[in-house]
C-alpha positions in Angstrom: -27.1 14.7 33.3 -27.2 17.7 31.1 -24.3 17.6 29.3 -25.8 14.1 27.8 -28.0 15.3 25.4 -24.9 17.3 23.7 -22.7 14.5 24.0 -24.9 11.9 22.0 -25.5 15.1 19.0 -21.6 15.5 19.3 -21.9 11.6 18.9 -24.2 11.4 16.0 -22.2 14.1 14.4 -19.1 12.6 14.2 -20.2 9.3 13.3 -22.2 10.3 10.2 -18.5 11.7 9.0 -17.9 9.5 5.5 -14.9 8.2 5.3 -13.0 8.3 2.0 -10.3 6.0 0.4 -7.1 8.0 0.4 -6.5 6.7 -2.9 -9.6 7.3 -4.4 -11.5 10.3 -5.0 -15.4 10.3 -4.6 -17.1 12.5 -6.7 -20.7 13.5 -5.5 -24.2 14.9 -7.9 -25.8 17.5 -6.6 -28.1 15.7 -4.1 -24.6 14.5 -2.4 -24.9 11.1 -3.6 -21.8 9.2 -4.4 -21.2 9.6 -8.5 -18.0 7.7 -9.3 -14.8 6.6 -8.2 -11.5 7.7 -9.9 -8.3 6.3 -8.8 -5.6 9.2 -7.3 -2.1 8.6 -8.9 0.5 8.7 -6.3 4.1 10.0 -7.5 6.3 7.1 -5.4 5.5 3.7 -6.7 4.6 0.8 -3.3 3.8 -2.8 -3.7 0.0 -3.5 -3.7 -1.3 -5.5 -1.7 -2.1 -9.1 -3.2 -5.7 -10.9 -4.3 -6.7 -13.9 -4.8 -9.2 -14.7 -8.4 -11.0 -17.7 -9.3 -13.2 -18.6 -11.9 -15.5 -21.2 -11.8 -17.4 -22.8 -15.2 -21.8 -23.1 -14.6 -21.0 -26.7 -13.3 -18.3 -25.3 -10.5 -15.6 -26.4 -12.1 -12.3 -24.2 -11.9 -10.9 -22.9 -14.6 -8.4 -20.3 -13.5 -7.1 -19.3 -10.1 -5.3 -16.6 -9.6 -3.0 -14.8 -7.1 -1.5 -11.1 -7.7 -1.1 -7.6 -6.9 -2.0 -5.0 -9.6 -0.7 -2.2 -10.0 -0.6 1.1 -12.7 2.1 3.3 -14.1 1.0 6.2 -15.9 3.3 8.1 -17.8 2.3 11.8 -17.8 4.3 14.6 -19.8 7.7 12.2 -19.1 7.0 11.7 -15.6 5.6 8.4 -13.8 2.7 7.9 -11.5 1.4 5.0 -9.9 -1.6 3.5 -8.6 -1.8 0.5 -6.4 -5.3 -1.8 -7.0 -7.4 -2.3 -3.7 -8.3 -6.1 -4.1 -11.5 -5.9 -1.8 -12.9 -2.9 -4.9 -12.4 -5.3 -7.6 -15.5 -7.1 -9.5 -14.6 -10.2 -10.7 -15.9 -11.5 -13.5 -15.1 -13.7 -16.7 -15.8 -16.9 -19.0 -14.3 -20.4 -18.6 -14.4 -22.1 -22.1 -12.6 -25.2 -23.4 -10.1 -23.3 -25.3 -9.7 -20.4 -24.0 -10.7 -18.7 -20.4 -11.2 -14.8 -19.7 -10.9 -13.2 -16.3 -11.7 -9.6 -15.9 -10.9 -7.7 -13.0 -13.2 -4.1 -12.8 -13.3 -1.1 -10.5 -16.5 0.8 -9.0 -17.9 2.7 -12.3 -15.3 0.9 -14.1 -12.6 3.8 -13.5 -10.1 0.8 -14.2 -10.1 -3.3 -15.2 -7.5 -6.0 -16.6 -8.4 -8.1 -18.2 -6.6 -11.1 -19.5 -7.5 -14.1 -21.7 -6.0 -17.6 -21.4 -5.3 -20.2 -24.8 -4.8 -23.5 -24.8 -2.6 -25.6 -27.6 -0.8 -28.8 -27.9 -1.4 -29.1 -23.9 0.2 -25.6 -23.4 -1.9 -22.8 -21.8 -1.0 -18.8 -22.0 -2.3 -15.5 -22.0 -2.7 -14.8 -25.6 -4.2 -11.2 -24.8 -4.3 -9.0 -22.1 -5.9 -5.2 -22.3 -6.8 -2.7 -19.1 -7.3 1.0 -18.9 -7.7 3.3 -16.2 -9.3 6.8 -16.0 -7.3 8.4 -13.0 -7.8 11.9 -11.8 -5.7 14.5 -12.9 -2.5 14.1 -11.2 -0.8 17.8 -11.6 -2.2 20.9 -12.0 -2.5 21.6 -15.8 -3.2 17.7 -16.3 -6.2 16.5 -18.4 -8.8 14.2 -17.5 -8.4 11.5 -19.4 -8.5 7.4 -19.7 -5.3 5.6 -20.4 -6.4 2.6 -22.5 -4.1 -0.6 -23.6 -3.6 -4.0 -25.5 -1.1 -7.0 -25.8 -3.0 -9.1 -28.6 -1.0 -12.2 -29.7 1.1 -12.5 -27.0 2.1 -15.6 -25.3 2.7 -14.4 -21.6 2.7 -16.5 -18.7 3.0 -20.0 -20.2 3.4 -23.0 -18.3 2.3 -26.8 -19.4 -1.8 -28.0 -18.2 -1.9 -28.8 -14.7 1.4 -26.2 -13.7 1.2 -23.3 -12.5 3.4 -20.1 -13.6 4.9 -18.7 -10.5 7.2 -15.2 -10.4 8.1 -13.4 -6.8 10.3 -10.4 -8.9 7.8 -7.4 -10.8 5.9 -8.0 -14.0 6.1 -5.1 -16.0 4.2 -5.3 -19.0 4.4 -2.3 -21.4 1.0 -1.1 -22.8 1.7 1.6 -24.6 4.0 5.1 -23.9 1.7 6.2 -21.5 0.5 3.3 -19.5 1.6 0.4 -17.5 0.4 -2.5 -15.9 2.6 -4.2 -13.1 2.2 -7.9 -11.7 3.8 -8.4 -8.4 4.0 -11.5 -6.8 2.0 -13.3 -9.6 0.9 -17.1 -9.1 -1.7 -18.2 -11.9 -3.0 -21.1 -13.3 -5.5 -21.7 -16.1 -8.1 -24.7 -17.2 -7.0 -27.8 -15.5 -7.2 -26.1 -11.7 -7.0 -28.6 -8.2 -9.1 -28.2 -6.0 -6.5 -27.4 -3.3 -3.5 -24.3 -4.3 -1.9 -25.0 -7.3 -0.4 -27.3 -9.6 3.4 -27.2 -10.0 5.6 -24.2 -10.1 6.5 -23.1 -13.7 9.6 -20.0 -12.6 9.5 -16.8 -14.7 12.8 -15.7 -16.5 13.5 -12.8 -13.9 13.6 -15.1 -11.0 15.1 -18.0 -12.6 17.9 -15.3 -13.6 17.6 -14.2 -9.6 18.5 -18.1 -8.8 21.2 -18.8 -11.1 23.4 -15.4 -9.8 22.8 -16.4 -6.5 23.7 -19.8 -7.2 26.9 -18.9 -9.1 27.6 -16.0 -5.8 27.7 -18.8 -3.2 29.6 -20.8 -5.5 32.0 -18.7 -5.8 32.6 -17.4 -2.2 32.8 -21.5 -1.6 35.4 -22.0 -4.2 37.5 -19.1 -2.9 37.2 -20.1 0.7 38.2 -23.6 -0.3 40.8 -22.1 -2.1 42.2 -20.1 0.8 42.1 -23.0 3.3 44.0 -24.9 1.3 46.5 -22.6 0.8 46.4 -22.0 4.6 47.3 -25.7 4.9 49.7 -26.0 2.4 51.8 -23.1 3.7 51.5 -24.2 7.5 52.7 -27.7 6.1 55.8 -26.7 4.1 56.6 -24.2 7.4 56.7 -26.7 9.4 59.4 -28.8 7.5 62.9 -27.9 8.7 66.3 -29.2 7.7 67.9 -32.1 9.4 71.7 -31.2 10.0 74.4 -34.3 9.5 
């Protein structure tokens, strides 16, 4: 019975441990409150894991839905380092307007956002810009502190008719500028006219359409040269098995 008093302080003690994201670093003030987060750049680039966005107009309508992981390349002194979004740290935010719908996507003390901004003409949506930034610590000793900013303005990424959906399994990779990155992988989104239920029909990006077309011509191939050697199989067997008849 006396060793329960230091059990329940051993207790106590190890429960009031904080536990810290390994891929964020948590800087505290001076009263040991939590300051800021600032996402830790990893040198070996993983998938991230996958979220799902919708926005919703004042009347509850949807407007955009959509389904990613997000991911950042930074390019310091010619070398690359990555960082991988935790969905469940994101604020989502954004507008859903006639012509055009904004989604923004922000970290705690925004240490890094996306944000992307949907057109619609002649029946035909697409993201016409798309910016982000992140403010990482420094990765390598003799690194700055520093915030990687970029924009796409007049772009005309991820198009697909109203009512579809653009759809791409391989990696987005879109080029900000020489120092930052922003990668897409899987990506499923679809803007203004949004069902209720997933989403509308599948509009393929380039890279896996590419993807299906050299599998496609692969297995026809090995089929043609299997057909190709049965046949000779069949032929040969056939002409063996004709002898000569003698008078």
């Amino acid at each position: 019975m006396e060793m329960l008093p230091f059990c329940k302080g051993l207790f106590l003690l190890v429960s009031s441990i904080p536990l810290v994201s390994p891929t964020l670093l948590v800087d505290q003030d001076t009263n040991g409150h939590a300051a800021r987060y600032q996402p830790a750049l990893q040198p070996s680039q993983s998938v991230p894991d996958t979220g799902t966005y919708l926005l919703e107009s004042t009347s509850g309508k949807r407007c955009l839905k959509a389904k990613m992981g997000l991911g950042y390349t930074v390019i310091i002194k010619k070398k690359s380092w990555y960082y991988n979004v935790d969905p469940s740290m994101l604020l989502v935010s954004g507008h859903c307007g006639t012509n055009a719908v904004t989604l923004s996507l922000t970290l705690p003390n925004n240490s890094a956002s996306l944000q992307l901004t949907y057109s619609l003409v002649n029946s035909v949506s697409f993201v016409s810009k798309l910016s982000a930034h992140i403010s990482p610590q420094p990765a390598c000793n003799g690194c700055s502190s520093k915030t990687y900013p970029g924009e796409l303005s007049n772009s005309s990424l991820f198009r697909a008719p109203t009512g579809q959906s653009y759809q791409c399994s391989s990696q987005s990779v879109l080029v900000m500028t020489e120092e930052l990155q922003v990668r897409l992988v899987p990506l499923q989104i679809q803007a203004f006219k949004v069902p209720d239920g997933g989403y509308g029909q599948e509009v393929m990006c380039p890279a896996d359409y590419n993807s299906a077309v050299v599998r496609t011509i692969l297995w026809a191939t090995a089929f043609g040269l299997l057909l190709i050697a049965v046949l000779t199989y069949l032929l040969v067997k056939d002409r063996s098995g004709t002898g000569y008849q003698q008078l």
